[in-house]
N, C-alpha and C positions, 0 to 999 in steps of 0.2 A: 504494500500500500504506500501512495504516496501524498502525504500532506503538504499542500502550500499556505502559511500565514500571510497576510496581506493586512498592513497595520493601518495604511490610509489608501482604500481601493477610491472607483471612481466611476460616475458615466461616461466613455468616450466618446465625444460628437463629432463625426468627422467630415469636413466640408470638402468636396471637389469642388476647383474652381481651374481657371485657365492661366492669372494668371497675379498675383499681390500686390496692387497699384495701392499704397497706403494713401487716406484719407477720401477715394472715389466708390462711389456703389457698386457691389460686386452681384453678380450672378452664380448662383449656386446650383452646383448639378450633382445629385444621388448625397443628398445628406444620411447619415446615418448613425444611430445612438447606439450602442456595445458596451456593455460591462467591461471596468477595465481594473490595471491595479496587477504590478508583476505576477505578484501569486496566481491572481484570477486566472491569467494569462498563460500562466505555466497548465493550470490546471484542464482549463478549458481545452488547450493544446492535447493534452493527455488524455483525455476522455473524447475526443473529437478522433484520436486513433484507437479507444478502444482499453485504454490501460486505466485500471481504477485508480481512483484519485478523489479527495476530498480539497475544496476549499475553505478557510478558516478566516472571516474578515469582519469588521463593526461595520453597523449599519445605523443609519442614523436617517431619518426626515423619509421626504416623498423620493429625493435621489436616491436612499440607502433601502427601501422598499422596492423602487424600479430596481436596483442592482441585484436583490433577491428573488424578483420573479423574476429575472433576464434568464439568471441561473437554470431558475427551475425548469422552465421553458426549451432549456435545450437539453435540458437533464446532468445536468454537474452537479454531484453530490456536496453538500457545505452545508456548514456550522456558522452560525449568526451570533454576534454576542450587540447586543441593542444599545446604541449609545444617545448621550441626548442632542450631541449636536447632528449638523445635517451632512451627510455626505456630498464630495466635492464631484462636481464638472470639469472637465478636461476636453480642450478644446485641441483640433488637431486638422491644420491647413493642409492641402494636398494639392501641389500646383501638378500643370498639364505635364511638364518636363520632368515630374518627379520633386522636386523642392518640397520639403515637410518644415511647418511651422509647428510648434506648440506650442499653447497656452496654457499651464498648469496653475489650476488654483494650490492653495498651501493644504485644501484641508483642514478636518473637526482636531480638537486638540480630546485626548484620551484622561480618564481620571485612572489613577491609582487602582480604583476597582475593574476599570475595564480591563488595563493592561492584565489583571489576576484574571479575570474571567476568559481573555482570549488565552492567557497561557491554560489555564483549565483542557479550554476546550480544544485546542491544540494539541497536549498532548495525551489528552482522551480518543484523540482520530487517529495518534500515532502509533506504531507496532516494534517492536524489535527487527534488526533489520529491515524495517522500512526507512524511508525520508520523512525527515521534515522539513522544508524547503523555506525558509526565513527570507523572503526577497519584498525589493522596493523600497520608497525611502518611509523616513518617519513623518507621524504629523508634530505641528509646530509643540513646541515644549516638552518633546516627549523623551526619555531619559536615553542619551545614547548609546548605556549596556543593554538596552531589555533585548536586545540580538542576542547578546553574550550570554544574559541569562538565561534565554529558553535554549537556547545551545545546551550549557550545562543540563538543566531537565531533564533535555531528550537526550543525551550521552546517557545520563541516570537508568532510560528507561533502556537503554541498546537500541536507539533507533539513530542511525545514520542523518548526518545532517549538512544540510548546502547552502550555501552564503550567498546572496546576492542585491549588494546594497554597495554604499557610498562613505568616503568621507568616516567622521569618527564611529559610527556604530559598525563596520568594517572592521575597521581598527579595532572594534574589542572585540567583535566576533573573533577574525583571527588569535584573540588571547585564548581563546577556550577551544584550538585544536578543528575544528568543522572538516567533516571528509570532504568535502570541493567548496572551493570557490568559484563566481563566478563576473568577475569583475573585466568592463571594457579598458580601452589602454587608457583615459585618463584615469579610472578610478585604481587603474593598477600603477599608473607609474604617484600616483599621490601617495597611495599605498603604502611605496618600498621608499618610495624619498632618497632615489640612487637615481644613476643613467642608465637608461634603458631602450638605448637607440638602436642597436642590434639584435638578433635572434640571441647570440650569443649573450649581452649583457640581461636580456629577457629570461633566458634561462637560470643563471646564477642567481636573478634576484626570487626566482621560482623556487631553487631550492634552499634559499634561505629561510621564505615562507614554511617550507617542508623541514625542516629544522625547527621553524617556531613552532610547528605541530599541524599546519596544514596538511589535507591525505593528497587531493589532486587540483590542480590549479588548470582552470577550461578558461582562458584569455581570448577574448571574442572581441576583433579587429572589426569590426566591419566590413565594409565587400574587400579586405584584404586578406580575409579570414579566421582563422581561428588556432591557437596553438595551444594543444592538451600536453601539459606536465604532469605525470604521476610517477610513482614511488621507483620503478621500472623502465618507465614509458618517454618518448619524445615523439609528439605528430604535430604535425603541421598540412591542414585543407582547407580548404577554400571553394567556393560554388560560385562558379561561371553562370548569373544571371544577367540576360539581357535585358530583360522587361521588368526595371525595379518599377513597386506600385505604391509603396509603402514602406518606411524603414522601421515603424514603429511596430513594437511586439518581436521582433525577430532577434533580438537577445533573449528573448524568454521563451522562443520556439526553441532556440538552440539549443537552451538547458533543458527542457522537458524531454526533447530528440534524445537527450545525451543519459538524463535518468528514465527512461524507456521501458529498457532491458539488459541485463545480466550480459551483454556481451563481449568480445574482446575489446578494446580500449580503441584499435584501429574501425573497428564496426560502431562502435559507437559513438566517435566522431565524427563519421559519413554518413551516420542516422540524424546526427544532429543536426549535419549543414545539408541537410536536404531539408529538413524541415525549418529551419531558416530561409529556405530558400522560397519554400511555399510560403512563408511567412511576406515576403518582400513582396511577394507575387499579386498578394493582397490587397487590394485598396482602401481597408479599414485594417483594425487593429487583430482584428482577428485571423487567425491561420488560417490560408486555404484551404481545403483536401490536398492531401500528399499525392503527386504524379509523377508518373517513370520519368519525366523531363526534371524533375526536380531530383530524384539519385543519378540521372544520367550526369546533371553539371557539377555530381563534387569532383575532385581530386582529392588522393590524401600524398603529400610530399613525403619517403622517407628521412629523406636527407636532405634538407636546406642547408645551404652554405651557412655556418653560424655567424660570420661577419655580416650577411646581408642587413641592411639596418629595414627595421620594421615599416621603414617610409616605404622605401621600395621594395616589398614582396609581392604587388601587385604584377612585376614586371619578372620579377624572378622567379615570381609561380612557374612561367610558363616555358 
């Protein structure tokens, strides 16, 4: 089983338009509203291919109600813990060429009691050797260990646990060991607070993490792709998409592609960017369906030259 928490989810409303003339009247073509919120995201990803999954997130007002029946509606299992502010709106531009805007509210601020009541019910959904998947950022004032602490927990109970945040609550999650991380290259190179301009220096700062007790390190480059560190392992793949539609959610397709299934470390990194790929494919936040064109465009590299620097692996993929 696998759990994802979501401490500040959200509505995504996502606008097609042609073209972002700031301050002139726009015309909007296929608006659409989508429960959003990394966890949501992971989850809905996972239950969209068929792998159980629980979602775990507060809900609050007529937003935090629309985000529960959006749920139900497509059938994602999830745990509600009822708060009194209102949950946030999330706004997300989508020009003709591809260009993504967004507009993120901060979000409900959490009491003392909620945070208790989501960890409850968190790790009430969680199993021994299951996930518990800790992603997204916080709401405003909210303590930046409660990562680290529900880390701790779920270690307590033997359930596997995956990191995917920002900034200081990162920062202490990494103190409590988490089996993966899943951090893009700003949040990684803030992270290590080193240079990290080459594969090579990307790696070193990898398994120093791995030393402070991190188990696998999934660093998600964007269309330059993605480079998996574990205990054993070095890959490096990337998906040859022509038709980006959407960049949003496709960090969170990757980790769901990537906790899946029990596979080898190479299979499950080409599970992942294929489902990033359908992700991108998307013209809302939500994952496509997964297509043979979407496993035909990974690559997995064995061997990247380690000096290449991370700017240019776009060209060195190939």
């Amino acid at each position: 089983m696998i759990t994802t928490l979501t401490l500040n989810p959200s509505l995504d409303r996502t606008l097609d338009i042609d073209r972002l003339d700031r301050g002139e009247v726009l015309r909007v073509a296929s608006p659409s509203v989508e429960v959003g919120g990394k966890g949501i995201n992971v989850a809905r990803a996972l239950h969209q291919a068929g792998v159980p999954a629980v979602a775990v997130f507060p809900a609050g007002g007529p937003d935090g109600s629309q985000v529960e029946r959006g749920l139900a509606e497509i059938g994602v299992d999830h745990r509600v813990v009822t708060i009194t502010g209102s949950t946030r709106t999330n706004i997300t531009i989508v020009e003709s060429d591809g260009t993504v805007t967004k507009l993120n509210e901060p979000g409900p601020s959490l009491s003392a009691d909620d945070i208790a009541e989501l960890e409850k019910a968190a790790l009430s959904a969680s199993s021994p050797g299951g996930w518990l998947v800790l992603s997204g950022s916080l709401p405003p004032r909210c303590p930046p260990d409660v990562y680290a602490r529900f880390a701790t927990a779920a270690r307590a109970l033997e359930a596997r646990v995956a990191v995917d945040t920002s900034g200081p609550p990162l920062t202490e999650a990494v103190g409590k060991g988490p089996d993966l991380i899943k951090p893009n290259l700003e949040e990684f190179q803030e992270l290590v607070a080193r240079p990290t301009r080459t594969v090579r220096e990307a790696l070193e700062a990898c398994r120093w993490l791995q030393e402070a007790g991190v188990g696998t390190v999934l660093l998600s480059m964007g269309d330059r792709g993605a480079l998996l560190v574990g205990a054993d392992s070095v890959l490096y793949g990337f998906a040859a998409v022509s038709d980006v539609r959407n960049t949003v959610g496709a960090g969170d397709a990757l980790l769901a592609g990537f906790l899946a299934a029990e596979d080898p470390p190479e299979e499950r990194l080409r599970r992942a960017l294929a489902w990033s790929a359908a992700a991108v494919r998307s013209s809302t936040t939500a994952m496509a369906p997964l297509t043979d064109e979407d496993l035909s465009c990974v690559r997995i590299v064995p061997d990247v030259d380690p000096d290449t620097t991370l700017r240019d692996l776009r060209s060195a993929r190939s």
